[in-house]
Structure formats: C-alpha cells, structure tokens
C-alpha positions as CSV (number, residue, x, y, z in Angstrom):
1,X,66.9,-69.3,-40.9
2,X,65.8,-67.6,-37.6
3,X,68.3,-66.9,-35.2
4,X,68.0,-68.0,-32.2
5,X,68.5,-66.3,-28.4
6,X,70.9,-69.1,-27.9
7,X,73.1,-68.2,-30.7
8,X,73.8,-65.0,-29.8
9,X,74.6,-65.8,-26.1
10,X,77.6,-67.7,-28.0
11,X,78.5,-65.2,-29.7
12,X,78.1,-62.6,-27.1
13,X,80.1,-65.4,-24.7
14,X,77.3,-64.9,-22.2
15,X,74.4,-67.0,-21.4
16,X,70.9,-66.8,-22.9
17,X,69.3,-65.9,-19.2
18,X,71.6,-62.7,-19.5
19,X,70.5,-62.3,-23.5
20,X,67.0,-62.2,-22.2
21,X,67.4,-59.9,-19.5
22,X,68.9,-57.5,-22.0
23,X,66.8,-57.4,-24.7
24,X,63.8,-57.3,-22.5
25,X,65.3,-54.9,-20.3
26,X,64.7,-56.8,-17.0
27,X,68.4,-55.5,-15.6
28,X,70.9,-57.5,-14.0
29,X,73.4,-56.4,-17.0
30,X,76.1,-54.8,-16.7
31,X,75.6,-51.6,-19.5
32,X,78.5,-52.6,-21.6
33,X,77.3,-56.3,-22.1
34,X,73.4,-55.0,-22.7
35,X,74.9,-53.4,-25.4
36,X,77.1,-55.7,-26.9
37,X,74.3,-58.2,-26.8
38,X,71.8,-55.5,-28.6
39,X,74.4,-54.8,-31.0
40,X,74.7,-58.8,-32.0
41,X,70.7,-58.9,-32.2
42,X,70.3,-56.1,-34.2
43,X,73.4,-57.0,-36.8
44,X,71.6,-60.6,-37.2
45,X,67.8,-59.2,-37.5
46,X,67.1,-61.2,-33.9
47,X,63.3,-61.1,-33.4
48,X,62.4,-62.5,-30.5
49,X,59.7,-65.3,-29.6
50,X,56.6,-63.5,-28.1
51,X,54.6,-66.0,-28.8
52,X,56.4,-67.9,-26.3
53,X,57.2,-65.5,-24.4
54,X,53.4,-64.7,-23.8
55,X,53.1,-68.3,-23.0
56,X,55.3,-68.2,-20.4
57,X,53.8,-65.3,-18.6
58,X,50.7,-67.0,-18.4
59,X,52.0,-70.6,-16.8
60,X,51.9,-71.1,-13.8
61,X,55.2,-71.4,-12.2
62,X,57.2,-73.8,-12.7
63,X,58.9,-75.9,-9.5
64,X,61.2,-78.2,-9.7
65,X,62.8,-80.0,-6.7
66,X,66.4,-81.2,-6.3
67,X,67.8,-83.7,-3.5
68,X,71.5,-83.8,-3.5
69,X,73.9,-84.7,-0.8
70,X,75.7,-81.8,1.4
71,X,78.8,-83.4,2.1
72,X,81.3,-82.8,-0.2
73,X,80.7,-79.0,-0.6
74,X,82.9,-77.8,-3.1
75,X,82.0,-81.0,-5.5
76,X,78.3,-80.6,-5.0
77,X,78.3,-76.6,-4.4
78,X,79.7,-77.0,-8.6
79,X,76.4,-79.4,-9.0
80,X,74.6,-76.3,-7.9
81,X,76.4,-74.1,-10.3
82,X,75.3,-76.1,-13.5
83,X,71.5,-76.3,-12.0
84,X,71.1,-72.8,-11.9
85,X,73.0,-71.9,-15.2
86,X,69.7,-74.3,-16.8
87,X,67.5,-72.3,-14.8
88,X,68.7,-68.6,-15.2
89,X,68.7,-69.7,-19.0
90,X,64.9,-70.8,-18.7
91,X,64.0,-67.7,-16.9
92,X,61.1,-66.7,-19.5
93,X,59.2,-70.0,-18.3
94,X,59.4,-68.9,-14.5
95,X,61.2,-72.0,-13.2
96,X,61.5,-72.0,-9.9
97,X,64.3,-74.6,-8.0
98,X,63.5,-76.0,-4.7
99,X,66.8,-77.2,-3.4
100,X,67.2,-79.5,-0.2
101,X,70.9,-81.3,0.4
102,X,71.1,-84.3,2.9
103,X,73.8,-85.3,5.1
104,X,75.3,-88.6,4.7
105,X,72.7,-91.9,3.0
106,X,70.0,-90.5,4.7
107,X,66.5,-92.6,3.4
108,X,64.1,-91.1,5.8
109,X,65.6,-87.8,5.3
110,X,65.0,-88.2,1.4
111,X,61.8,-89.5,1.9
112,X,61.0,-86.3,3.8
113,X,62.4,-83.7,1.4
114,X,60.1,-85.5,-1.3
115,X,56.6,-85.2,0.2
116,X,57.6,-81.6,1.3
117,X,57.9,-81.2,-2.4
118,X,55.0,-82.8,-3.3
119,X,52.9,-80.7,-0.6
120,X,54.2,-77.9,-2.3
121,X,53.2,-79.2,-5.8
122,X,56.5,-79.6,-7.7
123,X,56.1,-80.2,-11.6
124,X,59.5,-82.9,-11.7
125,X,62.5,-83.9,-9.3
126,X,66.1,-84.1,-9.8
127,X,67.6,-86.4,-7.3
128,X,70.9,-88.1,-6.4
129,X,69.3,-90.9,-4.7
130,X,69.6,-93.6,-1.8
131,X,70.2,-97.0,-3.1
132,X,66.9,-98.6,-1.2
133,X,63.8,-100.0,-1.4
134,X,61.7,-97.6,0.1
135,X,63.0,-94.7,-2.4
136,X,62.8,-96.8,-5.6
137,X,59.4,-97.1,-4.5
138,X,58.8,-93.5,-4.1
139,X,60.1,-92.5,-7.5
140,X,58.1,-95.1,-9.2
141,X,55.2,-93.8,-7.1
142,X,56.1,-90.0,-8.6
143,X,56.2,-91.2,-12.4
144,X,52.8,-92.8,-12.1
145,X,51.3,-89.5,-10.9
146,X,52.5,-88.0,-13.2
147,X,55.6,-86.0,-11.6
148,X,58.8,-86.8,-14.0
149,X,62.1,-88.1,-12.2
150,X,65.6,-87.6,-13.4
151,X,68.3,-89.0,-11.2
152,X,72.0,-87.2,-11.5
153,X,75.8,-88.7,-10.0
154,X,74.0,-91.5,-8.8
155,X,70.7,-93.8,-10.1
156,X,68.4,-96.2,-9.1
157,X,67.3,-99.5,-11.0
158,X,64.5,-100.4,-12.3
159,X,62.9,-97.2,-10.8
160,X,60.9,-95.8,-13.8
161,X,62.9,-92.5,-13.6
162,X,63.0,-90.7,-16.8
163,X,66.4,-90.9,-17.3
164,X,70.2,-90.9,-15.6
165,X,72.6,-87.9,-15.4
166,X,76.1,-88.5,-14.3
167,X,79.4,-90.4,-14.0
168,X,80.3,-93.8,-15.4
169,X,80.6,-95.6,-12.1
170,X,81.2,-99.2,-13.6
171,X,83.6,-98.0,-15.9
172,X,85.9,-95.4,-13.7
173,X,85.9,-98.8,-11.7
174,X,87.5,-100.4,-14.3
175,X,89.9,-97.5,-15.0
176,X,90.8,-97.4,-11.6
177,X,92.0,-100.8,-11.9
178,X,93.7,-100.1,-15.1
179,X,95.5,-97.4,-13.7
180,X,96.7,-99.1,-10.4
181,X,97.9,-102.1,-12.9
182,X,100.1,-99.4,-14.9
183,X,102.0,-97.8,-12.0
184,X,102.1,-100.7,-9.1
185,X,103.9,-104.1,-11.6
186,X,103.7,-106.1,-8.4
187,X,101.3,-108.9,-7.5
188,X,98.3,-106.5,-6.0
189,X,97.6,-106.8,-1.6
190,X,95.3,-104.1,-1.3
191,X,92.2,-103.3,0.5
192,X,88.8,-101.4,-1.0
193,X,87.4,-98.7,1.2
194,X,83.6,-97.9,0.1
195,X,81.4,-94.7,1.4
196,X,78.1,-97.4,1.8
197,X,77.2,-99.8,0.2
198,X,73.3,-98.0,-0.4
199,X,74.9,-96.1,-3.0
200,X,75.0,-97.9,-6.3
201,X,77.6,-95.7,-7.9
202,X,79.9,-96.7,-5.4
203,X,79.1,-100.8,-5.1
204,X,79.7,-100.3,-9.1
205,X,83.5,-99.0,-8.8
206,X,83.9,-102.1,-6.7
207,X,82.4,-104.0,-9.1
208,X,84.1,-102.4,-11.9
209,X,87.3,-102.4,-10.4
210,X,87.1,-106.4,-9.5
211,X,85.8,-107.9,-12.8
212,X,88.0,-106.1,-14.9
213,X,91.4,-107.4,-12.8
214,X,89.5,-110.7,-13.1
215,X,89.2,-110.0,-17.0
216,X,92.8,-108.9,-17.6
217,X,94.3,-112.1,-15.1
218,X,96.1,-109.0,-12.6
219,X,97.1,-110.8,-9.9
220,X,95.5,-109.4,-6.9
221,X,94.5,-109.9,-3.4
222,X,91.9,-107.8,-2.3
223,X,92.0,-108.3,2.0
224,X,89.0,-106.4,2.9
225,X,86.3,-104.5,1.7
226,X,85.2,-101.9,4.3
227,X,83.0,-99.3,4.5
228,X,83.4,-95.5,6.0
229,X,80.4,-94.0,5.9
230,X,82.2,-91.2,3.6
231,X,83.4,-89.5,6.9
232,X,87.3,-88.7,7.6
233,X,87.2,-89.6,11.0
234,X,85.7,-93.2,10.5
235,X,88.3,-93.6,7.4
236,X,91.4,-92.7,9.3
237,X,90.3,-95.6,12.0
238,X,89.5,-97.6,9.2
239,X,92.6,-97.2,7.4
240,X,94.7,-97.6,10.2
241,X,93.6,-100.7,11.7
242,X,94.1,-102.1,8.3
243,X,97.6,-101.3,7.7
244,X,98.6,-102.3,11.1
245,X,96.4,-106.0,10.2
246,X,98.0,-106.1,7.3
247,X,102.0,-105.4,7.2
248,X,102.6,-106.2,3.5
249,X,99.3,-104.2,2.0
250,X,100.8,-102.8,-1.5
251,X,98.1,-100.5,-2.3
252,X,94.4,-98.6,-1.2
253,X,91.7,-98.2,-3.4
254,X,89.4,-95.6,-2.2
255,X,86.0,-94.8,-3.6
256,X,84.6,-92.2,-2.0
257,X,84.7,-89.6,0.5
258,X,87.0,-89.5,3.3
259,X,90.1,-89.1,1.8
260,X,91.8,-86.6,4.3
261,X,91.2,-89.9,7.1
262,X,93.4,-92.4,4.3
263,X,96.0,-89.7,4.2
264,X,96.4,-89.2,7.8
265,X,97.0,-92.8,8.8
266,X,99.3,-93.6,5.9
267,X,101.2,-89.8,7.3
268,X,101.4,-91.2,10.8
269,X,102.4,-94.7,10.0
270,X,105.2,-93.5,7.4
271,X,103.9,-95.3,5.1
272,X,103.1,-92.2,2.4
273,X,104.6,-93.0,-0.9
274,X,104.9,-96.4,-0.5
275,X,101.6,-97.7,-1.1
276,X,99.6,-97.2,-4.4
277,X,96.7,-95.3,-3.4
278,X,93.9,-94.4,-5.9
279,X,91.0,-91.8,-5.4
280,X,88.2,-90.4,-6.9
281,X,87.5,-86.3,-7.1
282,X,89.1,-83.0,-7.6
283,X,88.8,-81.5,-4.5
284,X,91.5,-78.8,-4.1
285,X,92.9,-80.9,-1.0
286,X,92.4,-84.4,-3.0
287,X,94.8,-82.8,-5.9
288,X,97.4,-81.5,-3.6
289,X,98.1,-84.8,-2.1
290,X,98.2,-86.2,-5.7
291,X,101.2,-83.4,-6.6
292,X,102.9,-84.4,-3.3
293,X,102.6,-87.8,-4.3
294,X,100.6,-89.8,-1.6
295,X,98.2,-90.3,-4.0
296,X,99.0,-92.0,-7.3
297,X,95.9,-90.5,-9.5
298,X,92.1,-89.7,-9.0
299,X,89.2,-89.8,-11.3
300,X,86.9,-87.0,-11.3
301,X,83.8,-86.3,-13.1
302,X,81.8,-83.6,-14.6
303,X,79.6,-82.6,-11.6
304,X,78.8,-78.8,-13.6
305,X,77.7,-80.7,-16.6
306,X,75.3,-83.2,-14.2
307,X,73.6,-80.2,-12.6
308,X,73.5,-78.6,-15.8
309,X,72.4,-81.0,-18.2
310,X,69.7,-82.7,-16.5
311,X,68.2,-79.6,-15.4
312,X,67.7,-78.9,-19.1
313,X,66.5,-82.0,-19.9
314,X,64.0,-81.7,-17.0
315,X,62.9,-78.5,-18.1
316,X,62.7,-79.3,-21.7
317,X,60.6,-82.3,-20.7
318,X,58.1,-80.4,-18.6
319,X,57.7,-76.9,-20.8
320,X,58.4,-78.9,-24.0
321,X,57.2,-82.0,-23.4
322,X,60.5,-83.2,-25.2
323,X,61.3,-86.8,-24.0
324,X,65.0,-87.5,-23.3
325,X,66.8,-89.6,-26.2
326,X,68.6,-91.3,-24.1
327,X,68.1,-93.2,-20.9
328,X,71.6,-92.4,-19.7
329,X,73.6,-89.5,-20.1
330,X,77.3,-89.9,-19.2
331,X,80.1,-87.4,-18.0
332,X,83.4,-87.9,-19.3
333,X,86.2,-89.9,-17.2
334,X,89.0,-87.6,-16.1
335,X,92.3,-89.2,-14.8
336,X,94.5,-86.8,-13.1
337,X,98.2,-87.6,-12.0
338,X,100.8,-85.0,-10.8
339,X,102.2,-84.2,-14.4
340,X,98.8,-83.0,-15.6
341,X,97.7,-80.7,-12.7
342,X,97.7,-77.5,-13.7
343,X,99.3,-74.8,-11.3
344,X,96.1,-72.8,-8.9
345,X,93.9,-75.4,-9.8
C-alpha cells in the first residue's frame, strides 16, 4: 500500500503542510525536523504524488472566504487556528483564505463581506452566519451559482448550504439544564439571558434548556428572558435590574457572551455564590470565576476542530469534488466545573 504524506506527518508529529515543505524543499523547516521528516520518507519508500502535484501548479488559485464574528477573540482567534492548519496542509493546491470577522449580529455587514468576496471570485464560503432572511437568501443564491457554502458554530435552515460545522446547541441546552438540576435541588426561579435572538444557536440553548426541564417535570420558573446583545456592559445592566426585580431569583442561565457584566452585578450586590449560575465557553476569565466559584459550570465546544474540519471538507469538496457524508458535523460537549480545571489552563 502507498504511503501517504499524511501518514508520515503522524509519525513525524508534524503536519502534512510542513511534510511538504520539506520534501519539496520550499523552507520554513527548521533543519532538524526536515530531516527527521526525510528520514521517515525514505525508511517507508514515500514517493510523492506529482501527478497531483503538477495539477496543482496549474489551477488557478484557490479562494475561499470566511465570515466569522470578532467578538470573542480568544474563542474565535482558536477558530482561526484550525482554518489555517486545513489550509497550510493543502498548500500544494494554492488555497488561498480570505478572512473578514464582524462585530456583533451584523446582517448588512455580512451581506457586504459576501459580495466583496464574490467580486473577487471566491471558489466556496465558510460562514458563521446571521439568523435572517436576507442572508438565508444570499446563501441559497451562492449554491445555485454554483459557489459551495459550509456554515460553522452557528447554521442557517433550510438555506441549501452544503453542510454544518459546529456545536450541538439544542443539546448543550439541554445539558445545561441537566446540570443546573444536579447542583441547585430547589424549585428553579431563574432568568435566561440570550446574546440575540438572530442567532439560532443561541434561541436553541433556550429551547434546549426549556423542553428538556419540561420533559424531566423540574420544577421551574423561568421570570424573564432577556437579551444582551453579547456585550458586558448591556449584561451587567441587564443582570442587575433583574436581581433587584426579582429578590428570590435562585439561579442565571447565561448563553452567551457577556459574562464579565453577570459577574459584576452578582459581585456588587453580594450575591456571588448564592445563585446557580451556568455559562457557556472557556475563556481564561470564564474558567477563573468557575474555580472561584461564582460560576457553577460552563460548556464549551471545540472551536479548533470547527475551523479545522470544515475547512477540509470545503477544500476537499472544491479540489476533490468529494461531497460531505454528513449534513451535520458536531463538536463534542465539554462540561467544566472547578474539580476538572486543570492548573494554567
């Protein structure tokens, strides 16, 4: 059997971008791992692919655009990191990434960023899109010309994309609820705070969370559902004109951003530790109020393996023509509590 590039980046514990620019010579190697990675090759009898390789040097390039949020940085800075791991390890097909990040549910802004990319002839998008008409449209529009759509961290129904990379949202809902049953065994007061309701992943942790307390007969109370745009300063107002409104609220279920806001006003009201809060994210501040125990737990997700994955699958479709197998691709659901932090996380 042939070996393959990809089998001796695992071996070599590197990855098959760095294999190529090694045995091609292209440099950006250090000399020790050039010759670590030559010295696997030759032990296997490695011969590479010049057929394909000579296909790839006459393609044209290869662009393919991504829309992601900005907020968030170290979250979706990790996106970033998986998205050009997929590219650096299609280097021989000259891809070429056109990245654009958005502040905030921004439609028009979205809009924009796609017909730049058009203009510019892009061969498929990767987008972690609005929740609206007007960009459901615009994918469908894409597809039937031709331009392949994959959405990652959040989708888009009944959009004709190809097919959906990211997190669960339904079901971490429904964890979350499982998890604020198992550590608050009192009849539930609490109050939902959203990011928007234009992003389906969010509107589906509601949605999770409620039908599965519904399912499972908890006895809740749920006194508001509010949104805070995912910014700290409209969560701390938020948050604090609820738990003034409402004196006996037992616990906060949080679903997006604007965590730092929850914290504050449950700090400045003294009321830290004595309200079940429940998150969602591994940001380094998220997982230090977590150990100091203002909040209970968080679920986090995969966002490496989103960037990552359905940049492959994009580029497999395009230079392959290799059609996803599935129509959604799902990152696993992490809970983390203060016993199972590591230390410098």
């Amino acid at each position: 059997m042939a070996i393959t590039s990809e089998q001796i980046a695992k071996l070599a514990n590197v990855s098959r971008g760095t294999v190529d620019r090694a045995l091609h010579n292209r440099g950006g190697v250090s000399p020790e791992v050039s010759a670590r990675i030559k010295k696997i090759a030759a032990e296997l009898g490695y011969t590479p692919n010049t057929a394909a390789s000579a296909l790839a040097r006459t393609k044209k390039r290869t662009t393919v655009g991504i829309i992601i949020p900005a907020n968030q940085n170290y979250f979706f800075d990790n996106m970033k990191s998986g998205l050009l791991l997929a590219q650096e390890e299609f280097s021989n097909y000259g891809i070429q990434l056109e990245i654009f990040q958005t502040y905030g549910l921004d439609e028009y802004n979205q809009l924009k960023y796609i017909e730049e990319l058009e203009k510019k002839g892009m061969n498929g998008l990767l987008i972690s899109p609005v929740n609206t008409e007007k960009i459901k449209n615009k994918i469908i529009q894409l597809t039937e010309n031709k331009i392949p759509v994959i959405t990652l961290n959040s989708d888009i129904e009944k959009s004709k994309r190809l097919c959906y990379v990211g997190h669960d949202y339904y079901q971490s809902g429904k964890t979350a609820e499982g998890m604020m049953a198992l550590i608050n065994n009192r009849k539930f007061k609490l109050a939902i705070i959203t990011g928007s309701t234009k992003s389906l992943s969010q509107s589906q942790r509601v949605e999770g969370f409620i039908n599965n307390a519904k399912k499972r007969s908890h006895d809740f109370d749920i006194v508001e559902i509010c949104e805070n745009n995912d910014d700290d300063i409209d969560s701390y107002l938020q948050t604090l004109r609820i738990l003034k409104e409402y004196k006996d609220l037992n616990a906060l279920y949080i679903t997006g951003s604007g965590i730092y806001g929850v914290v504050k006003a449950l700090k400045e009201l003294k009321l830290e530790r004595k309200i079940c809060v429940i998150t969602f994210g591994d940001l380094p501040r998220t997982l230090e109020y977590v150990i100091e125990d203002t909040i209970d737990a968080t679920i986090c997700q995969n966002v490496f393996d989103q960037g990552y994955v359905s940049a492959k699958l994009m580029f497999n479709y395009i230079i392959k023509n290799e059609y996803p197998n599935k129509d959604k691709y799902y990152t696993k659901i992490d809970i983390r509590i203060k016993e199972n932090i590591l230390p410098n996380y």
